[in-house]
Residue, then its C-alpha position, 0 to 999 in steps of 0.5 A: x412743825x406739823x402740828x402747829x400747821x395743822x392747828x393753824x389751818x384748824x382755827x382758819x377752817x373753825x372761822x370759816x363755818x363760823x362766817x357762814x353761820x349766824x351767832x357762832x358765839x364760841x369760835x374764838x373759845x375753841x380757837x383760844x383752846x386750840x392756840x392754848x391762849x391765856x385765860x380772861x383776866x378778871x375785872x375787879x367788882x365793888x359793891x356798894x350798901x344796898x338802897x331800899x324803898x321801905x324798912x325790911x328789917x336787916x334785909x337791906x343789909x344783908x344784900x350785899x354779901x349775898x350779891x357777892x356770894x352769887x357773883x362768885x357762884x355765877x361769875x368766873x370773869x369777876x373778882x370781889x374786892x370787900x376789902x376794909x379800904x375799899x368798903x370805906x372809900x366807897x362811903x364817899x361815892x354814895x351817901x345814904x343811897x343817894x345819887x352817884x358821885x362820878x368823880x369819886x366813883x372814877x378816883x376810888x375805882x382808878x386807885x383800887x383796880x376796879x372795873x365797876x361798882x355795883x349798888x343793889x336796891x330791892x325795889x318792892x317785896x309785897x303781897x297780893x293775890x290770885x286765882x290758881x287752878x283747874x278751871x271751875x275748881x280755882x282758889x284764890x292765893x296769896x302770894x309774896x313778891x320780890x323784886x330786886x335793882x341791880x345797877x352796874x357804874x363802869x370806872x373807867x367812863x363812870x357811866x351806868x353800864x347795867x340795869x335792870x329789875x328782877x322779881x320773883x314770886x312765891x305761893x303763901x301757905x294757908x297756915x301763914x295768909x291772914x286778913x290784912x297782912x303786912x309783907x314785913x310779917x312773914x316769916x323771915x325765912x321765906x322772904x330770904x329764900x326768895x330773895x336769895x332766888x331773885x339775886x341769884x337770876x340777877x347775877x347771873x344777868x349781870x354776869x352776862x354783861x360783865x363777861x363781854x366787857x374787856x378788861x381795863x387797867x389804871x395807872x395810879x403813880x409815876x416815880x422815876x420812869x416806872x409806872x404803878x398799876x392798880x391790879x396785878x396776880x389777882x386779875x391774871x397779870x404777869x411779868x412781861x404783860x405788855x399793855x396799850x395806853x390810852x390819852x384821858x379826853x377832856x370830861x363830857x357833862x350830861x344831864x342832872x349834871x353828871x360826868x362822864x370819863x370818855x377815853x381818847x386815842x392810844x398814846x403808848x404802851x407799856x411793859x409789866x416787870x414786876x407782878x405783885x398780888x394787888x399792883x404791878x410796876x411797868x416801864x415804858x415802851x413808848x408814849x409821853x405823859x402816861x401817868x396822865x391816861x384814862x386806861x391800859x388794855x392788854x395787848x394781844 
C-alpha cells in the first residue's frame, strides 16, 4: 500500500514541476513508467506507388519499399501493412499517381485498419554547380541534388495530415563531372545513396508527426450484436479493450470538390472479447446504431 502512494504522489509531484516549466514534452512518459502503463498502440500505414515528375529509371519504384524500410528503423509507433490485398485495393485510391479518391481512401483504410496512407514523390534529382573553398583558392563543384515529397492522407477524415519536400545535396567526384551531363547518367549507385539519405531525414519527420497522433479504430461489420473491428494483436489490442465509439457526421465538401470525413459526438462504447492478429470481435456496452460510427478510441 505504501508504495503505490508513494508513487502516486511521485507522478503529482512529476506534473507539478512540468507546470511550472515550459515544454516538459516527457511528464507523461516518466509517469506511464512509473503507474507501469500500457505501450501505444500502433497505427497502421499503407504506402501508395511512388509519383514522379521525370523518367528515373526504377527509382520510382523502388521508393516505397525503401520508405517502408525506414519507417520500420525510425518509427515504433507505426505498423506497415504491404499485404497483397491492401496493395491491390490501394489501385483504386489513386490511378497513376493522380489525384487522391477520398472516398476510396476512407472504405479501403476503414476495412483494413489504417491509420494513414502515405504517397511518395521524388520531386526533383538535378544538378548544378558551386564554388566550394577557402576564399581566393574556391573551385567550382558540381553537385547532385535530391528532393523527395512525402504526403501523409488520414483515413479517419481522409484529410492531408502531412507534407512536406526534403532534399539532400552531394559533391560529384571530378572522375564523374563532364560538359553537359544528364543527372540520369550518374552512377546509379550514388544517386541511391543519396536518395536512401533523403528518406531517411523524411521519415524520421513524418514520424514525428504520426507518433503524436492517437491511435484510431473502425468498426467494418455487425452480426448479431457483435461488432468486427479491423485491427487486433498487430496494433496491441487485448481481450477486455474497452473502446469509445464515435457517430459518423454528415460528409463536408471542400475545394477541387474533395470529401472530407469529419467525426461527431461519442454515441457508445464497446468491449473487445475476442483478439485475433488482424481483427477483434466486440460486444456493446452501450450506444445504438454502432455499426454506423466514423471511429473507436481506447479508453483510458
Amino acid at each position: 500500500m505504501g508504495s503505490k502512494i508513494f508513487a502516486y504522489k511521485s507522478v503529482i509531484i512529476l506534473w507539478l514541476v512540468c507546470v511550472m516549466m515550459d515544454g516538459c514534452a516527457a511528464t507523461k512518459q516518466i509517469s506511464d513508467d512509473i503507474m507501469g502503463a500500457r505501450p501505444a498502440l500502433k497505427k497502421k500505414i499503407a504506402i501508395l506507388p511512388a509519383i514522379t515528375n521525370q523518367p528515373i529509371s526504377d527509382l520510382h519504384e523502388l521508393v516505397p519499399a525503401v520508405v517502408a524500410n525506414f519507417m520500420e528503423q525510425n518509427c515504433e509507433a507505426v505498423l506497415i501493412v504491404e499485404t497483397p490485398a491492401v496493395n491491390d485495393a490501394l489501385t483504386r485510391v489513386t490511378a497513376d499517381g493522380g489525384p487522391i479518391d477520398r472516398l476510396a481512401l476512407a472504405e479501403v483504410g476503414r476495412k483494413h485498419g489504417l491509420s494513414a496512407v502515405i504517397q511518395p514523390q521524388i520531386d526533383n534529382i538535378d544538378l548544378f554547380k558551386r564554388k566550394e573553398g577557402i576564399w581566393g583558392f574556391r573551385d567550382i563543384h558540381t553537385f547532385l541534388h535530391v528532393t523527395l515529397r512525402l504526403r501523409t492522407y488520414d483515413v479517419e477524415t481522409t484529410a492531408l495530415h502531412f507534407d512536406e519536400v526534403i532534399g539532400e545535396e552531394r559533391v560529384l567526384p571530378q572522375t564523374m563531372v563532364a560538359d553537359d551531363i544528364n543527372p540520369l547518367e550518374i552512377e546509379d549507385k550514388l544517386t541511391r545513396s543519396l536518395l536512401f539519405e533523403v528518406v531517411d531525414k523524411a521519415t524520421e519527420r513524418l514520424c514525428e508527426s504520426l507518433t503524436d497522433a492517437p491511435w484510431k479504430g473502425y468498426i467494418i461489420d455487425e452480426n448479431d450484436g457483435s461488432f468486427r473491428v479491423s485491427a487486433g494483436q498487430d496494433v496491441g489490442l487485448k481481450v477486455g479493450d474497452e473502446l469509445d465509439v464515435f457517430a459518423m457526421t454528415d460528409p463536408l465538401q471542400g475545394v477541387n470538390q474533395q470529401i472530407y470525413l469529419i467525426p461527431g459526438q461519442k454515441i457508445g462504447e464497446v468491449r473487445l472479447e475476442r483478439v485475433l492478429e488482424h481483427h477483434s470481435d466486440a460486444t456493446k456496452l452501450s450506444g445504438d446504431n454502432l455499426e454506423e460510427s466514423a471511429c473507436l478510441m481506447l479508453k483510458r
